[in-house]
PLY file of the C-alpha trace (Angstrom):
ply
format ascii 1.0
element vertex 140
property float x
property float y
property float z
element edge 139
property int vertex1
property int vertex2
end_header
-62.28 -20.41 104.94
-60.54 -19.18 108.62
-58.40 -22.65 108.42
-57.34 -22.14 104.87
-56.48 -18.67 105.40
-54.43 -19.90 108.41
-52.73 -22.59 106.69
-51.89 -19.91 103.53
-50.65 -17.58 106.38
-48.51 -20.41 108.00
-46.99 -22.00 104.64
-46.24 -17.93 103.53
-44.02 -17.60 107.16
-42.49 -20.92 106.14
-41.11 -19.81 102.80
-40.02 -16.53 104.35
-37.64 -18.35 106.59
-36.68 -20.86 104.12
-35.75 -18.01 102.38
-33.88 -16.14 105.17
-32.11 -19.05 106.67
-31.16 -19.82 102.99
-29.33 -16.22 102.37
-27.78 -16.99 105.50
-26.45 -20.03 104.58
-25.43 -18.48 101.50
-23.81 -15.18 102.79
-21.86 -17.32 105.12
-20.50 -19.38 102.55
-19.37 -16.12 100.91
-15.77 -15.50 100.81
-15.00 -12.04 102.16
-11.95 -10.04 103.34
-11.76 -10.08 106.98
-9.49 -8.47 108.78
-6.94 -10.65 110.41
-7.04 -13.32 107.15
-3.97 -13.46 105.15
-5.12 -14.35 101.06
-3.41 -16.93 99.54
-0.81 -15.96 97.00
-1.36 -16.57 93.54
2.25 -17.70 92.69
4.14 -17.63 89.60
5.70 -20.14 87.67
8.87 -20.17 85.56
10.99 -22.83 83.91
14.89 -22.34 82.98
16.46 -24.61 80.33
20.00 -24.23 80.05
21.38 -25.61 77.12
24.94 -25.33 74.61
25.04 -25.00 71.17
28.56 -24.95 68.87
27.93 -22.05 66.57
30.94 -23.57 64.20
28.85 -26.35 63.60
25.29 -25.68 64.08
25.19 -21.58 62.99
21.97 -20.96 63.71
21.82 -23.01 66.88
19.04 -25.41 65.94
20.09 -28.41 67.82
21.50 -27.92 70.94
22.81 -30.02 74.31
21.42 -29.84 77.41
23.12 -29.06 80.27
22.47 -30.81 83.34
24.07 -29.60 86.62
23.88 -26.10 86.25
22.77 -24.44 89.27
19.90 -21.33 89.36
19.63 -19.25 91.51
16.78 -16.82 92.00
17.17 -13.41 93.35
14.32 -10.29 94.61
16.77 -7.49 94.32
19.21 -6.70 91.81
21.62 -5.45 94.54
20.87 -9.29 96.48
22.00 -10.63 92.83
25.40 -8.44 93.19
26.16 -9.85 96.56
25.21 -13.28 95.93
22.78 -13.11 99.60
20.19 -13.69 100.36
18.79 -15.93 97.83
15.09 -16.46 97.34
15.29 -19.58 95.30
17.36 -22.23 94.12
17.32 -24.98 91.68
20.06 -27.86 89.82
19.12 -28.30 85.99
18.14 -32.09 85.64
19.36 -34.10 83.05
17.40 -32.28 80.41
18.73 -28.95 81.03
15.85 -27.36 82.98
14.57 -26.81 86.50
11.41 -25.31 87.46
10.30 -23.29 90.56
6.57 -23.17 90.88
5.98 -20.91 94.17
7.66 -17.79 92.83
5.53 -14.63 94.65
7.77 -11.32 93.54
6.81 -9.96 90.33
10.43 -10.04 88.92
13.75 -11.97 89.43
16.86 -11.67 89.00
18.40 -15.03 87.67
22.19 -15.80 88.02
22.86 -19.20 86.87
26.29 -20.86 87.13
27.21 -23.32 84.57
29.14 -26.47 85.47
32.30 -25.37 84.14
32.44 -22.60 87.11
31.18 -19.93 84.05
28.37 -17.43 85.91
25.04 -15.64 83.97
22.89 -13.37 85.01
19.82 -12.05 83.85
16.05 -10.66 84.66
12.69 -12.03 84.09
9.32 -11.04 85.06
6.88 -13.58 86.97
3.21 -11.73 87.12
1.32 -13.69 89.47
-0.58 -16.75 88.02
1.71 -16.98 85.08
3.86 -19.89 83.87
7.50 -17.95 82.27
9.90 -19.32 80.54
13.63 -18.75 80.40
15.77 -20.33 78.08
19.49 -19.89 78.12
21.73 -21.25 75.44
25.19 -20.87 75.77
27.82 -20.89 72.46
0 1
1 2
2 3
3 4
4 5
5 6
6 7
7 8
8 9
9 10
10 11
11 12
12 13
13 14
14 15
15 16
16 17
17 18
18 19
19 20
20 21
21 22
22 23
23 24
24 25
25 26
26 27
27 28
28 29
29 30
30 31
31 32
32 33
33 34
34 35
35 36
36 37
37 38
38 39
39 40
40 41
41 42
42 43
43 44
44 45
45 46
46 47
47 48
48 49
49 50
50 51
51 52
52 53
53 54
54 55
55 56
56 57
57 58
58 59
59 60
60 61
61 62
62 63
63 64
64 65
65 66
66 67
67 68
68 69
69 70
70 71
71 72
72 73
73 74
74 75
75 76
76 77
77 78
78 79
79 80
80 81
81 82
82 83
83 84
84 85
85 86
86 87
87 88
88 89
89 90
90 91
91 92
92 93
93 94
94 95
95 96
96 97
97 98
98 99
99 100
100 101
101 102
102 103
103 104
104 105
105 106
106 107
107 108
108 109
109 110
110 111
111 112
112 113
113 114
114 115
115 116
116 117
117 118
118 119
119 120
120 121
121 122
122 123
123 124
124 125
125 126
126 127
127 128
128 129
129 130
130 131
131 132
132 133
133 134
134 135
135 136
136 137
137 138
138 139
């Protein structure tokens, strides 16, 4: 009876520190902020397509052209937009009319894009983080 209670004893200490060395484990394998760790950033996504449309012949602008060559440009500040400097990103439409920037970490740009023909847009979009946005520009 002595040895059995022994043995109960022994395999009862066992399963304790399985079970401490196993929260261990486990609360190590915990992420957690510490200090001196710089989080990932959970970019944004957004796609431009730049496109034309003839309003003479297509009114309501259901079939339009792509336009390849435009270049985007990306801004963080409106006032940065103004003075063309500095610019956060920067893209060339492709041949079907769009570009996309996938590491976008401000929650809002300002978006100047200049067309081929030397003609200049501008315009705002938001970009929450994790989110794909899309901007399409179609010009008459």
């Amino acid at each position: 009876m002595k040895a059995l209670l022994h043995h109960s004893c022994f395999f009862s200490s066992l399963r304790n520190a399985f079970l401490l060395a196993l929260l261990l484990l486990l609360s190590a394998c915990t992420k957690k902020d510490r200090p001196g760790e710089v989080p990932l950033p959970n970019y944004a996504q957004l796609e431009v397509t730049v496109s034309r449309c003839s309003p003479a012949t297509d009114p309501f602008c259901e079939n339009t052209e792509p336009i390849s060559g435009a270049a985007v440009f990306l801004f963080t500040h409106e006032q940065f937009q103004q003075y063309g400097d500095p610019i956060a990103h920067q893209a060339s439409t492709a041949a079907t009319g769009r570009c996309t920037f996938s590491t976008l970490d401000a929650p809002e740009y300002w978006v100047t894009i200049l067309l081929p023909d030397g003609e200049s847009l501008k315009t705002t979009i938001k970009t929450p983080a994790g989110s794909k946005s899309y901007l399409p520009v179609v010009v008459e």
